[in-house]
PDB file as gemmi writes it, atoms N, CA and C in Angstrom:
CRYST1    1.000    1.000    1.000  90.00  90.00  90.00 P 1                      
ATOM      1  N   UNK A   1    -136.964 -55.010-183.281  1.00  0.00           N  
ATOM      2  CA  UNK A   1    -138.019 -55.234-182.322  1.00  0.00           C  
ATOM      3  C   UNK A   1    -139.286 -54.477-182.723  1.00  0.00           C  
ATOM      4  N   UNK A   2    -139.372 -53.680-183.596  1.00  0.00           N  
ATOM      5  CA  UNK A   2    -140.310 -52.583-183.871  1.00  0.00           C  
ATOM      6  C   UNK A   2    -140.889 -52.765-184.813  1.00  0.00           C  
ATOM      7  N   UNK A   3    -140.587 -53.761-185.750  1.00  0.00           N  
ATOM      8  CA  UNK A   3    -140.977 -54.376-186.949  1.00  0.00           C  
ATOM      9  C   UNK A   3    -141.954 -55.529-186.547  1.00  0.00           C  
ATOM     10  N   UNK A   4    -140.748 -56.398-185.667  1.00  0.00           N  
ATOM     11  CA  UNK A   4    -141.905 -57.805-184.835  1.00  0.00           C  
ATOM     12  C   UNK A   4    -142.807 -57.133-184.386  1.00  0.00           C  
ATOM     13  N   UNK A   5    -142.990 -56.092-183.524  1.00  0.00           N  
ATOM     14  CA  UNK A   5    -144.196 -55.499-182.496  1.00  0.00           C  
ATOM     15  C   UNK A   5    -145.565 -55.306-183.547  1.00  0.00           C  
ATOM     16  N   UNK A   6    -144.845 -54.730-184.847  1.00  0.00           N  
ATOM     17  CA  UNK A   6    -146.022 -54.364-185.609  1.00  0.00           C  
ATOM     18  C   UNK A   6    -146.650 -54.755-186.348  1.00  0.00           C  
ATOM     19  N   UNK A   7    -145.583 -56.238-186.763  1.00  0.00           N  
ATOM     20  CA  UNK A   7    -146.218 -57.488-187.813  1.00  0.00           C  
ATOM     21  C   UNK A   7    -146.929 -58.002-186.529  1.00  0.00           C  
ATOM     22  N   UNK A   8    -146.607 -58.514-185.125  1.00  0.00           N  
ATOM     23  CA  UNK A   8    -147.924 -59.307-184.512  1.00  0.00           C  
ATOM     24  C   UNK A   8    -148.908 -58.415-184.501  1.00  0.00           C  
ATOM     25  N   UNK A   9    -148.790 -57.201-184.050  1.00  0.00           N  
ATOM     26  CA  UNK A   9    -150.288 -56.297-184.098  1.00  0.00           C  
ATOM     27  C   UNK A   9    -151.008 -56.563-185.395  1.00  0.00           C  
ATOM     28  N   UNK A  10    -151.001 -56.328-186.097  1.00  0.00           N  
ATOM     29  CA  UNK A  10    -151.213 -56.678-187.672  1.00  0.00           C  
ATOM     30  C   UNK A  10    -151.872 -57.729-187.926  1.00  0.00           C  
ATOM     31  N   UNK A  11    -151.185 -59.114-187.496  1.00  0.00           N  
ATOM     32  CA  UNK A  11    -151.545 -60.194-187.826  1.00  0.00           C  
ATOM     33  C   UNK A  11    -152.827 -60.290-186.655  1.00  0.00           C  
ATOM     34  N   UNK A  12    -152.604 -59.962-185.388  1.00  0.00           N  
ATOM     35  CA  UNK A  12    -153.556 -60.112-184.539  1.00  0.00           C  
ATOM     36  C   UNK A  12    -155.044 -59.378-184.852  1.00  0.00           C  
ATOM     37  N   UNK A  13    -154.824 -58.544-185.474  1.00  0.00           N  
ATOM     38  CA  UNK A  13    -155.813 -57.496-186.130  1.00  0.00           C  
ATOM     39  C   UNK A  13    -156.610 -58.696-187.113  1.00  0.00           C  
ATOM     40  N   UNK A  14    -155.380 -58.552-188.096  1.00  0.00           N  
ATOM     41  CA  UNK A  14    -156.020 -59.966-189.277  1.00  0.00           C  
ATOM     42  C   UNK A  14    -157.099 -60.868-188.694  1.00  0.00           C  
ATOM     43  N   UNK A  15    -155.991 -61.692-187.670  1.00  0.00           N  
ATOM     44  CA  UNK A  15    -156.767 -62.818-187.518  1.00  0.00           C  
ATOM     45  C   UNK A  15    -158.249 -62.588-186.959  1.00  0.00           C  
ATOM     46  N   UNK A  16    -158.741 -61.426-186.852  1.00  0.00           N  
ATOM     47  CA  UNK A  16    -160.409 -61.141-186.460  1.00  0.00           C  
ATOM     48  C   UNK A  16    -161.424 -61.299-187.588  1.00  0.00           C  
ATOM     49  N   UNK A  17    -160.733 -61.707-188.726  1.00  0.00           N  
ATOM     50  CA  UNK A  17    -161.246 -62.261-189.906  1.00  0.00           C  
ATOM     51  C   UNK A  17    -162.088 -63.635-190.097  1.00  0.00           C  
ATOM     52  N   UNK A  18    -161.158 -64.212-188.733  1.00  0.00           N  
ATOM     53  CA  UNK A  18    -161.683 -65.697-189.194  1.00  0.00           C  
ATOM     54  C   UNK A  18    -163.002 -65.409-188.451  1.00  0.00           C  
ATOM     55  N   UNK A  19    -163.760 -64.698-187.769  1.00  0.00           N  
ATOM     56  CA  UNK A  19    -164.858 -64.945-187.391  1.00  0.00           C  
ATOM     57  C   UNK A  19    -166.255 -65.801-188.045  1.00  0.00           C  
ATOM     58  N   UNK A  20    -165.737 -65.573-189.168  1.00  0.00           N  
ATOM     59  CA  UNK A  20    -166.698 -66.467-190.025  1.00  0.00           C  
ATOM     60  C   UNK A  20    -166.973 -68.175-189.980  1.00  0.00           C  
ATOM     61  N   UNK A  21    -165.093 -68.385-189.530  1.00  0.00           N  
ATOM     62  CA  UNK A  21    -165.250 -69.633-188.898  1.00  0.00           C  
ATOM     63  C   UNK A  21    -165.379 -69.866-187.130  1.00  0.00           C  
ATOM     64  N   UNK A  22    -165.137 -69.024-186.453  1.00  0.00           N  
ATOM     65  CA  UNK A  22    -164.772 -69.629-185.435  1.00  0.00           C  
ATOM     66  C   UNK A  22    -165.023 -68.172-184.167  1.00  0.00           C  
ATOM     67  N   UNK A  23    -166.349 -68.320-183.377  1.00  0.00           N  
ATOM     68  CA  UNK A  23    -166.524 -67.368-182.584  1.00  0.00           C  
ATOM     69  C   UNK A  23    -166.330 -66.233-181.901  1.00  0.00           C  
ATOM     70  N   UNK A  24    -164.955 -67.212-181.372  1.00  0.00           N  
ATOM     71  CA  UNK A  24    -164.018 -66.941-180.548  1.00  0.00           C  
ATOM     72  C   UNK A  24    -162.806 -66.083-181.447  1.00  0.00           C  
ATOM     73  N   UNK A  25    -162.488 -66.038-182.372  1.00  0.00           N  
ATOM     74  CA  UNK A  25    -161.272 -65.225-183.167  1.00  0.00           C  
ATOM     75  C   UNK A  25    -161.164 -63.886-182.723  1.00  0.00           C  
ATOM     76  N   UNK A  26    -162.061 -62.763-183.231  1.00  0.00           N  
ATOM     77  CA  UNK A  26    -162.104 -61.519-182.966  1.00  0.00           C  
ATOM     78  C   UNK A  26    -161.545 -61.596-181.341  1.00  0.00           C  
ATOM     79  N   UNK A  27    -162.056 -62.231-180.643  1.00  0.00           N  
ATOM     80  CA  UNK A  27    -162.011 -62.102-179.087  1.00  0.00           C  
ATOM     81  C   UNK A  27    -159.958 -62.784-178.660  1.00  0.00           C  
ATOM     82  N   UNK A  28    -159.545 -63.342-179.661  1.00  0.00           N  
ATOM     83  CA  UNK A  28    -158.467 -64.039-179.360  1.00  0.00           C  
ATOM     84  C   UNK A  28    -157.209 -63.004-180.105  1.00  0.00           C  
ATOM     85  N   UNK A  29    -157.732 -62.835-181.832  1.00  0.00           N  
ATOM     86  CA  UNK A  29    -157.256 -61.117-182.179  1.00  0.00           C  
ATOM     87  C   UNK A  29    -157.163 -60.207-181.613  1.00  0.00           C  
ATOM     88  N   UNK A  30    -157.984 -59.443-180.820  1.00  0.00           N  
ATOM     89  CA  UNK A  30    -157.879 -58.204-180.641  1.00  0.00           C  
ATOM     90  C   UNK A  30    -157.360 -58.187-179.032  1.00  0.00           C  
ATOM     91  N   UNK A  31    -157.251 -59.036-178.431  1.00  0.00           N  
ATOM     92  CA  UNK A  31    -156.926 -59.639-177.255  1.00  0.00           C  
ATOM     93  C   UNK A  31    -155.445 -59.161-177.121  1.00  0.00           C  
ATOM     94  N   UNK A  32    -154.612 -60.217-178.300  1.00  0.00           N  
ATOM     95  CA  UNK A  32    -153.200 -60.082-178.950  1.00  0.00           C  
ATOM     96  C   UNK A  32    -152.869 -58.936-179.420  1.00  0.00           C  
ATOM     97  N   UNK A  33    -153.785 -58.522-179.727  1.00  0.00           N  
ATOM     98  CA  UNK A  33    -153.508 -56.997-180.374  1.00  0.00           C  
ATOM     99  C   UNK A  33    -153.320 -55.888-179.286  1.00  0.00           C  
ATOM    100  N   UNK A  34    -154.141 -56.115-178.400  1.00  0.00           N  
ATOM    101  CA  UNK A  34    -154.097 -55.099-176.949  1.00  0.00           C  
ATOM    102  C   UNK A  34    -152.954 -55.326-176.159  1.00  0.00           C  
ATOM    103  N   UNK A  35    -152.485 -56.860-176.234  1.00  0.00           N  
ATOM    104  CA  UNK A  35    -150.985 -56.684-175.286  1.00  0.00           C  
ATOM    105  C   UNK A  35    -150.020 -56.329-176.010  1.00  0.00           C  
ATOM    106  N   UNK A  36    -149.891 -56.636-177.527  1.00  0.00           N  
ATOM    107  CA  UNK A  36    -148.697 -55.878-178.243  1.00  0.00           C  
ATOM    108  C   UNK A  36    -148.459 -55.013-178.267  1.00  0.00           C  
ATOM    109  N   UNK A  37    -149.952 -54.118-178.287  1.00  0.00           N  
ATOM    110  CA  UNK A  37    -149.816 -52.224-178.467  1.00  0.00           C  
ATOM    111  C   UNK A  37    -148.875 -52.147-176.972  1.00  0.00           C  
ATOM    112  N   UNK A  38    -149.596 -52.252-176.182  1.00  0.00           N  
ATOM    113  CA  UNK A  38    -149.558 -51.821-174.467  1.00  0.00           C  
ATOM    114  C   UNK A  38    -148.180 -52.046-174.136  1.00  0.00           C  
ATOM    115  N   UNK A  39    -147.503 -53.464-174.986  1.00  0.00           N  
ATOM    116  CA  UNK A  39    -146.124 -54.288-174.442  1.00  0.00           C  
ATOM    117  C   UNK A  39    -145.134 -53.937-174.898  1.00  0.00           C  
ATOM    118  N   UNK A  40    -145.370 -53.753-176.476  1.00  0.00           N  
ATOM    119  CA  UNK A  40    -144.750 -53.815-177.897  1.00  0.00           C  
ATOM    120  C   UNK A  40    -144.341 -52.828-178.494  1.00  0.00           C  
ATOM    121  N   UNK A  41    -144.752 -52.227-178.630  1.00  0.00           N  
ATOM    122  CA  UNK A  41    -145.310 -51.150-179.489  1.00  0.00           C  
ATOM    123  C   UNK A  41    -145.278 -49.699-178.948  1.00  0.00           C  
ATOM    124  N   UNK A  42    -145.671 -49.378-177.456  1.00  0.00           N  
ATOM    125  CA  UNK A  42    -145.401 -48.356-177.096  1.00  0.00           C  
ATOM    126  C   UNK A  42    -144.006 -48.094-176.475  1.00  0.00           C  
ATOM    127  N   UNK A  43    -143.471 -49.013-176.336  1.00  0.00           N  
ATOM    128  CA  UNK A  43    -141.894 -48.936-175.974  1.00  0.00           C  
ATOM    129  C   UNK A  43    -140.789 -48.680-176.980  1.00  0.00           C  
ATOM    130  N   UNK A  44    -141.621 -49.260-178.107  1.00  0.00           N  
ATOM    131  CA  UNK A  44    -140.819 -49.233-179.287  1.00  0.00           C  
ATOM    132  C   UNK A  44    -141.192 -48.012-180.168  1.00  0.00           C  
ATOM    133  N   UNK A  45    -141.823 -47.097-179.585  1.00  0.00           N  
ATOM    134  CA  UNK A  45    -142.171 -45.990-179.807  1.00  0.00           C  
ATOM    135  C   UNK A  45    -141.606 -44.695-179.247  1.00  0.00           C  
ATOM    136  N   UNK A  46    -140.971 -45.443-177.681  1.00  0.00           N  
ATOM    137  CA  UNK A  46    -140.431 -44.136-177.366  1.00  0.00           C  
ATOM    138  C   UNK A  46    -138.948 -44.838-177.544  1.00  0.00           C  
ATOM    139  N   UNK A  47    -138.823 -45.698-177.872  1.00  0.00           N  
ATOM    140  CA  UNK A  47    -137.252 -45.479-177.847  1.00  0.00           C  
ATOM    141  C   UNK A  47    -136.621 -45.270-179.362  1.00  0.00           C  
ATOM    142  N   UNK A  48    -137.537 -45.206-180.385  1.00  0.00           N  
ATOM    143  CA  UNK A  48    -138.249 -44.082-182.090  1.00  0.00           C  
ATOM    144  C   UNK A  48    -137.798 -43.159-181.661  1.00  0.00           C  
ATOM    145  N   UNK A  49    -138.872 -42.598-180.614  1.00  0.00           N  
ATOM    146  CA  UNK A  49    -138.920 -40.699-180.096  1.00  0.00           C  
ATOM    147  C   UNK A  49    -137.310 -40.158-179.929  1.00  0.00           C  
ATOM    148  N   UNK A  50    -136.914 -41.319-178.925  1.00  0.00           N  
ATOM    149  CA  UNK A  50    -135.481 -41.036-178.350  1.00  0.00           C  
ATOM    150  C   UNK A  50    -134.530 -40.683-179.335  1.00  0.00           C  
ATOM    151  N   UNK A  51    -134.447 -41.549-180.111  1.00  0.00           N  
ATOM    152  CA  UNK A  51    -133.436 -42.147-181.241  1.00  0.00           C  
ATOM    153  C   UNK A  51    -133.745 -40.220-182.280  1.00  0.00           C  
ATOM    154  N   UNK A  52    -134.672 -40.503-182.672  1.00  0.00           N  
ATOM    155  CA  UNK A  52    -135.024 -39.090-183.071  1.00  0.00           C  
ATOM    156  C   UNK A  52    -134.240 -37.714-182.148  1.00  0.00           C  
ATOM    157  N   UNK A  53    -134.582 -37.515-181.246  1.00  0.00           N  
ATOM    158  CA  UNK A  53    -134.565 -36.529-180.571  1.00  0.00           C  
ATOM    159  C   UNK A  53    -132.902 -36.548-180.232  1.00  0.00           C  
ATOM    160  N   UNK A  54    -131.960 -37.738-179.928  1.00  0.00           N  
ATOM    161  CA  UNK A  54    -130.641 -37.621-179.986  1.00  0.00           C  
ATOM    162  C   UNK A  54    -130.317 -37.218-181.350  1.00  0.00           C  
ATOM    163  N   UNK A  55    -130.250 -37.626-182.378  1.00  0.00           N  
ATOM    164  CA  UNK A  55    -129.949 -37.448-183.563  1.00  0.00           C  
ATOM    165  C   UNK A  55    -130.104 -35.760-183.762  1.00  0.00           C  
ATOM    166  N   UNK A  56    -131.016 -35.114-183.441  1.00  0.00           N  
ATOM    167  CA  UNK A  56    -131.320 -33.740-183.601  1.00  0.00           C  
ATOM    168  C   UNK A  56    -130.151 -32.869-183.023  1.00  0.00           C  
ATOM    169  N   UNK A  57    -130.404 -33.441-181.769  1.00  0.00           N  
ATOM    170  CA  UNK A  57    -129.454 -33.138-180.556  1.00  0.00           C  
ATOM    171  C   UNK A  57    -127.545 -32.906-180.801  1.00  0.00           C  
ATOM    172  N   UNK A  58    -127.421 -33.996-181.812  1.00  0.00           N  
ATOM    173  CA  UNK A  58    -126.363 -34.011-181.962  1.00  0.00           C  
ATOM    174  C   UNK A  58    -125.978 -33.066-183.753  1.00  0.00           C  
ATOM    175  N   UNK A  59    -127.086 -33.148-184.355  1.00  0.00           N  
ATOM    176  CA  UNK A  59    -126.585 -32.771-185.520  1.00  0.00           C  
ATOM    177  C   UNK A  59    -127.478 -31.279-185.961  1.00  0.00           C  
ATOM    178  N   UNK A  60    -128.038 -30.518-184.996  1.00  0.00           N  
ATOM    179  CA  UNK A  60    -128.762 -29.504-184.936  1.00  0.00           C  
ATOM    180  C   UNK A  60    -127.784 -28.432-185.639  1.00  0.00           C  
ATOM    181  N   UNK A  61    -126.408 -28.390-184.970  1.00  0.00           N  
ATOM    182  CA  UNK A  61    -125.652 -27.450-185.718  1.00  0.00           C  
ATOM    183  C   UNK A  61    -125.455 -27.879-187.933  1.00  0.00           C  
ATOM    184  N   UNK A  62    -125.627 -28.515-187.967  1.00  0.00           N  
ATOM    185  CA  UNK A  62    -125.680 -29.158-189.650  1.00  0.00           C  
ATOM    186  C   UNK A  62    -126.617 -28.700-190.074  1.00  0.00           C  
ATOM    187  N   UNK A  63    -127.595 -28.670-189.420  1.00  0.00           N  
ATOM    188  CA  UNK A  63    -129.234 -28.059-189.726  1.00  0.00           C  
ATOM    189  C   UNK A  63    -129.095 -26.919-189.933  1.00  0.00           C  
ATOM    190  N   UNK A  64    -128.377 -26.038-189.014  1.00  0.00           N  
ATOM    191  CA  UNK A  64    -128.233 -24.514-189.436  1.00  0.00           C  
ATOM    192  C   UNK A  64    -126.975 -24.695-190.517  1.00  0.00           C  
ATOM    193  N   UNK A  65    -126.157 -24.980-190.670  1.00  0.00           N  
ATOM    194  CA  UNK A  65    -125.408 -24.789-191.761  1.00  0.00           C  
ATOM    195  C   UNK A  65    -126.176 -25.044-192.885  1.00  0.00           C  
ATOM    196  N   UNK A  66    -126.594 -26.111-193.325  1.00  0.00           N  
ATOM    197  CA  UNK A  66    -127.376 -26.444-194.140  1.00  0.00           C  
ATOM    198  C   UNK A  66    -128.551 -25.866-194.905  1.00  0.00           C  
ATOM    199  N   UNK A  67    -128.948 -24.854-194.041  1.00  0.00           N  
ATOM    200  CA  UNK A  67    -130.042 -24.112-194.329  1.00  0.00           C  
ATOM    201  C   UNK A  67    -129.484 -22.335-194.549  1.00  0.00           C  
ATOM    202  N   UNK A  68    -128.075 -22.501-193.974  1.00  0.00           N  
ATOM    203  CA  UNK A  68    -127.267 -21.281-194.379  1.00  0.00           C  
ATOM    204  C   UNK A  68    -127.948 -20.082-192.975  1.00  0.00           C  
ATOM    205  N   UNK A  69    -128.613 -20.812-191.829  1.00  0.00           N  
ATOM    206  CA  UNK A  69    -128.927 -20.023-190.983  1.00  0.00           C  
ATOM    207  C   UNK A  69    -127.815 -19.473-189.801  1.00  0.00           C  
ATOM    208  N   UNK A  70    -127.706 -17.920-189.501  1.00  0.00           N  
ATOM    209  CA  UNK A  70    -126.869 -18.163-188.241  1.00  0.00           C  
ATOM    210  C   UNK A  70    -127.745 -18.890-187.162  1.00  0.00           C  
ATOM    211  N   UNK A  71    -126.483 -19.148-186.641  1.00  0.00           N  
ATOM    212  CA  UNK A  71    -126.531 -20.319-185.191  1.00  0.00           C  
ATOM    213  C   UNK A  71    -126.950 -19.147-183.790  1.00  0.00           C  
ATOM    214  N   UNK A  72    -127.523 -19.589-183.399  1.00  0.00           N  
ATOM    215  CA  UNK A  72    -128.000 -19.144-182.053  1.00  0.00           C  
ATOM    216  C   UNK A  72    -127.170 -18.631-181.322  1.00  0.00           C  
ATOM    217  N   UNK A  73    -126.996 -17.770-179.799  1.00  0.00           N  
ATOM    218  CA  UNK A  73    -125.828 -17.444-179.080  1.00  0.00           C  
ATOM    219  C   UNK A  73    -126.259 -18.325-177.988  1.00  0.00           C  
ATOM    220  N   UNK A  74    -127.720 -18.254-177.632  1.00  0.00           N  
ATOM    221  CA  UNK A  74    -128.059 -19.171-176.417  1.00  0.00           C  
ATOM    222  C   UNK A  74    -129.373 -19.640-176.409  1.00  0.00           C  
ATOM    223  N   UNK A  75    -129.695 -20.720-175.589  1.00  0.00           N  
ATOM    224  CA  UNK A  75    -131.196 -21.574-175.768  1.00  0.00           C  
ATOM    225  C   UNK A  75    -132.357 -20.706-176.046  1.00  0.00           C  
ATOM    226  N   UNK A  76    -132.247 -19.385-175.189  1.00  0.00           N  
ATOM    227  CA  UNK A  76    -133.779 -18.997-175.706  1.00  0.00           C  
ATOM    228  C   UNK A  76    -133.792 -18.427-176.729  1.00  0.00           C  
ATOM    229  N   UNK A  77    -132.635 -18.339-177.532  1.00  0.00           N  
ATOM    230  CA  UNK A  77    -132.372 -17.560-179.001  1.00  0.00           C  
ATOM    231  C   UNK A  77    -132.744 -18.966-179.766  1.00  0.00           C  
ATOM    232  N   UNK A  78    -131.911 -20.115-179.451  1.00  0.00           N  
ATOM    233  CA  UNK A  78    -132.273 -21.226-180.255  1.00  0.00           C  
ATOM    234  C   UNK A  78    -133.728 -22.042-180.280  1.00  0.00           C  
ATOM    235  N   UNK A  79    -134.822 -21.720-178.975  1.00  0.00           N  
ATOM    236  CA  UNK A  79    -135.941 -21.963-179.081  1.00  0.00           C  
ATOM    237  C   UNK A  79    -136.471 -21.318-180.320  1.00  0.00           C  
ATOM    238  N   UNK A  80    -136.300 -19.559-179.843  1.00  0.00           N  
ATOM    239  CA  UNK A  80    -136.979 -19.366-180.973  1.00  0.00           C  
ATOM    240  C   UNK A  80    -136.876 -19.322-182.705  1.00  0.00           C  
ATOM    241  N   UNK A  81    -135.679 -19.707-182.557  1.00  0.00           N  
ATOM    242  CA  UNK A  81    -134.930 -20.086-184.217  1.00  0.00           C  
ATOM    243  C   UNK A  81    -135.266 -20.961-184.965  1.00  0.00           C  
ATOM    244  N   UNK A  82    -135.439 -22.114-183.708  1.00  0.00           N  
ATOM    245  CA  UNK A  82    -136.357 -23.393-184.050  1.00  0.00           C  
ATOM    246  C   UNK A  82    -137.579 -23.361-184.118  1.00  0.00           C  
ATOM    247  N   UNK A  83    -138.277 -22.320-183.457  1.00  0.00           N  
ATOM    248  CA  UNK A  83    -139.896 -22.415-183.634  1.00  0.00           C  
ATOM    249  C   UNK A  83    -139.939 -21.401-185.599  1.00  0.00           C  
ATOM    250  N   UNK A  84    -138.696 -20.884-185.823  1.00  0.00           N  
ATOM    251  CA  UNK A  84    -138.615 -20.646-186.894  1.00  0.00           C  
ATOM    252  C   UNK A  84    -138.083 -21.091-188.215  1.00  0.00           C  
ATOM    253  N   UNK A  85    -137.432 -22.098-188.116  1.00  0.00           N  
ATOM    254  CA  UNK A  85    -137.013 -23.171-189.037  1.00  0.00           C  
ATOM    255  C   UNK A  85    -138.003 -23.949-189.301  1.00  0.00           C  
ATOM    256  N   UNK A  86    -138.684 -24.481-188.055  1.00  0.00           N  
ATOM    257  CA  UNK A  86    -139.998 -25.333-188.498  1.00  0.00           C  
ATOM    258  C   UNK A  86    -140.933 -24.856-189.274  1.00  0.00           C  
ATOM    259  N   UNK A  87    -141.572 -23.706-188.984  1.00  0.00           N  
ATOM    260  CA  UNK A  87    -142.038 -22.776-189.745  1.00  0.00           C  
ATOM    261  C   UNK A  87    -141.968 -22.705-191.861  1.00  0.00           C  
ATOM    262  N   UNK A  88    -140.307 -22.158-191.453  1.00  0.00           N  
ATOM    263  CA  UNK A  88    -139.822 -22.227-192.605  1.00  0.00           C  
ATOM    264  C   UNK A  88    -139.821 -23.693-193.686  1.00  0.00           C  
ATOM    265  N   UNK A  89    -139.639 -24.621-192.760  1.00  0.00           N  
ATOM    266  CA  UNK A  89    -139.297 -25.981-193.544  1.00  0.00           C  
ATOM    267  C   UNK A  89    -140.550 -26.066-193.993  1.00  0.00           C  
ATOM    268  N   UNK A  90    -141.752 -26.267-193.132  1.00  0.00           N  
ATOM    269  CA  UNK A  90    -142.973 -26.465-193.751  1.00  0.00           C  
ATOM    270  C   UNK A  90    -143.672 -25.615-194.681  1.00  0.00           C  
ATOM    271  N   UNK A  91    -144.026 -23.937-194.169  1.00  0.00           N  
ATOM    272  CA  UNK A  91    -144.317 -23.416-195.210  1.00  0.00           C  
ATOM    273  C   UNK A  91    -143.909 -22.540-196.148  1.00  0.00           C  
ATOM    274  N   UNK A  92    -142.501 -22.328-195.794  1.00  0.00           N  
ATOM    275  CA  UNK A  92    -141.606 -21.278-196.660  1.00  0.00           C  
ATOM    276  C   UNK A  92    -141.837 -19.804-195.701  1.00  0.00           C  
ATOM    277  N   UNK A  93    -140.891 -18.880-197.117  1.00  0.00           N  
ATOM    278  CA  UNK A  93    -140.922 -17.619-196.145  1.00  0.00           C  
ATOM    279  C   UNK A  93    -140.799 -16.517-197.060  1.00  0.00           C  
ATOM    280  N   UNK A  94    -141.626 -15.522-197.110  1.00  0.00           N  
ATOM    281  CA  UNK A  94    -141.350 -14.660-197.931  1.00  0.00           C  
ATOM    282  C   UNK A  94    -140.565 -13.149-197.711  1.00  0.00           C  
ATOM    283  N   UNK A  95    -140.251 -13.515-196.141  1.00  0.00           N  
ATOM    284  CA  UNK A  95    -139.676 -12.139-195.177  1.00  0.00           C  
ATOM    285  C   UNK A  95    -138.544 -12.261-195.861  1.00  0.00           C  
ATOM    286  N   UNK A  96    -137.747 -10.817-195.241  1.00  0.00           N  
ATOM    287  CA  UNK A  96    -136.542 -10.954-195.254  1.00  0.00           C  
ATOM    288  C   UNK A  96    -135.242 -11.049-194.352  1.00  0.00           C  
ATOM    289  N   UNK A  97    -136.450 -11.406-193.569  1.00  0.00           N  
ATOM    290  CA  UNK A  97    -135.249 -12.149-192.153  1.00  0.00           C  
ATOM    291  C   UNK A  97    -135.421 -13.685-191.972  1.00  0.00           C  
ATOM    292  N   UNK A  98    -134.546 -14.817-191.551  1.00  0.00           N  
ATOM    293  CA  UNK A  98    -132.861 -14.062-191.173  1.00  0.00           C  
ATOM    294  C   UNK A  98    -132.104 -14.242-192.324  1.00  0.00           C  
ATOM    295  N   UNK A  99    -131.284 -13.518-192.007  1.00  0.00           N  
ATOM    296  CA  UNK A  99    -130.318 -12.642-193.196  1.00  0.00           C  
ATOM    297  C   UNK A  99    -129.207 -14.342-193.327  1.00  0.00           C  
ATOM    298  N   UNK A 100    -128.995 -15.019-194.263  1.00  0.00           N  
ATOM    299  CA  UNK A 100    -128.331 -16.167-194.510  1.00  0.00           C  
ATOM    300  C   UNK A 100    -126.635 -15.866-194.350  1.00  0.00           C  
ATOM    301  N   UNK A 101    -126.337 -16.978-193.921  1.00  0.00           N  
ATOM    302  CA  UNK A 101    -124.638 -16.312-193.414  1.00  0.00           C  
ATOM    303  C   UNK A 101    -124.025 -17.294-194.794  1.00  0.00           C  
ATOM    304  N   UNK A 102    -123.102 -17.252-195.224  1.00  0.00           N  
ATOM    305  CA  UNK A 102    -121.955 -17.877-195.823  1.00  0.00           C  
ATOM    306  C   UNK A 102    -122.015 -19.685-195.541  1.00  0.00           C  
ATOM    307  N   UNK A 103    -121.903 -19.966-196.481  1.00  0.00           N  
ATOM    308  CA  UNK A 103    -122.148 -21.515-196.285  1.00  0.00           C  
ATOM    309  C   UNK A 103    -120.411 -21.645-195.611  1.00  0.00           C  
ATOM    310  N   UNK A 104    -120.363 -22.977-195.068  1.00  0.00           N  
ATOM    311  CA  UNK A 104    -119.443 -23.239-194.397  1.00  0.00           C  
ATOM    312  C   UNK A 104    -118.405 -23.886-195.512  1.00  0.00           C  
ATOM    313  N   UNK A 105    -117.171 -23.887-195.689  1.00  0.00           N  
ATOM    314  CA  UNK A 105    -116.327 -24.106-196.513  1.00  0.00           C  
ATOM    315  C   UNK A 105    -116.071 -25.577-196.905  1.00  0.00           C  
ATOM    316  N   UNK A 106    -116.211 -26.218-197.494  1.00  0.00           N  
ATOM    317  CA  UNK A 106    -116.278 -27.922-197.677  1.00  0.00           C  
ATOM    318  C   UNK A 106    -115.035 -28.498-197.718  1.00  0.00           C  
ATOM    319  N   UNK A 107    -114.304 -29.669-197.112  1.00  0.00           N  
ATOM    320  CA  UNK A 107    -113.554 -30.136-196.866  1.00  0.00           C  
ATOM    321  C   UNK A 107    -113.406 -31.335-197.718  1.00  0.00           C  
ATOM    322  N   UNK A 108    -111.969 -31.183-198.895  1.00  0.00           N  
ATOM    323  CA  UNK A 108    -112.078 -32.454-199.875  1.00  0.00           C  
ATOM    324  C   UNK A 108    -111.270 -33.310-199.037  1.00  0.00           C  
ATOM    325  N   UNK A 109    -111.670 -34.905-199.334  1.00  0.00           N  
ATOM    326  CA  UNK A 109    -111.432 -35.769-198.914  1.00  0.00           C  
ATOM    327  C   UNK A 109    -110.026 -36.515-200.050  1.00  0.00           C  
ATOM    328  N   UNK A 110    -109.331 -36.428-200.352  1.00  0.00           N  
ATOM    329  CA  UNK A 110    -108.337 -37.121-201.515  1.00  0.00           C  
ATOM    330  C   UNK A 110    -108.339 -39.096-200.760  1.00  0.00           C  
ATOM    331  N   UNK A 111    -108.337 -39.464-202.224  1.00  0.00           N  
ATOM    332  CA  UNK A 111    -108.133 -41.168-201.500  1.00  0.00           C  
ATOM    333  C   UNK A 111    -106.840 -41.162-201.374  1.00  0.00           C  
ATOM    334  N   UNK A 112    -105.888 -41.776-200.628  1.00  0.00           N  
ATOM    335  CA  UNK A 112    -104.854 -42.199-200.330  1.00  0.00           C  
ATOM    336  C   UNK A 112    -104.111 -43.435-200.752  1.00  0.00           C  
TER     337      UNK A 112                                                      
END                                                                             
């Protein structure tokens, strides 16, 4: 649905091209273009956001393994862990906190 929303915006955009032939285009484009955003497009934007924000939700603990960080004891420890991972992901870190725990032990899979 998020793909259609953004090829008609697109095309509705386009079609303000034909003005060269035909007066009325821009006014019939951008027309189409205003109910897709408004209809289309912003719905299919938050349910993006959503989809995002579960995914986090569920795999936040992987994030700290992954990064070899300890895990939080409680939310306002994990706010600010997260206002420090972000940090870290984007611009690095030259401190020497936090102290990295032991990666988690990997589990082989044998085929059967």
């Amino acid at each position: 649905m998020a793909h259609l929303s953004v090829q008609s915006w697109l095309c509705a955009v386009a079609f303000t091209v034909f003005v060269v032939w035909a007066w009325w285009a821009p006014v019939v484009g951008l027309g189409v273009a205003w109910v897709t955003y408004y209809t289309r497009m912003l719905a299919a934007a938050r349910t993006y956001g959503t989809l995002i924000e579960s995914c986090f939700d569920i795999h936040r603990g992987l994030l700290y393994a992954a990064l070899n960080w300890p895990r939080p004891a409680n939310p306002r420890e994990e706010y600010a862990a997260g206002q420090r991972i972000s940090a870290y992901l984007t611009t690095g870190s030259r401190q020497t906190s936090p102290t990295f725990t032991d990666p988690p032990p990997t589990i082989t899979v044998l085929p059967s």
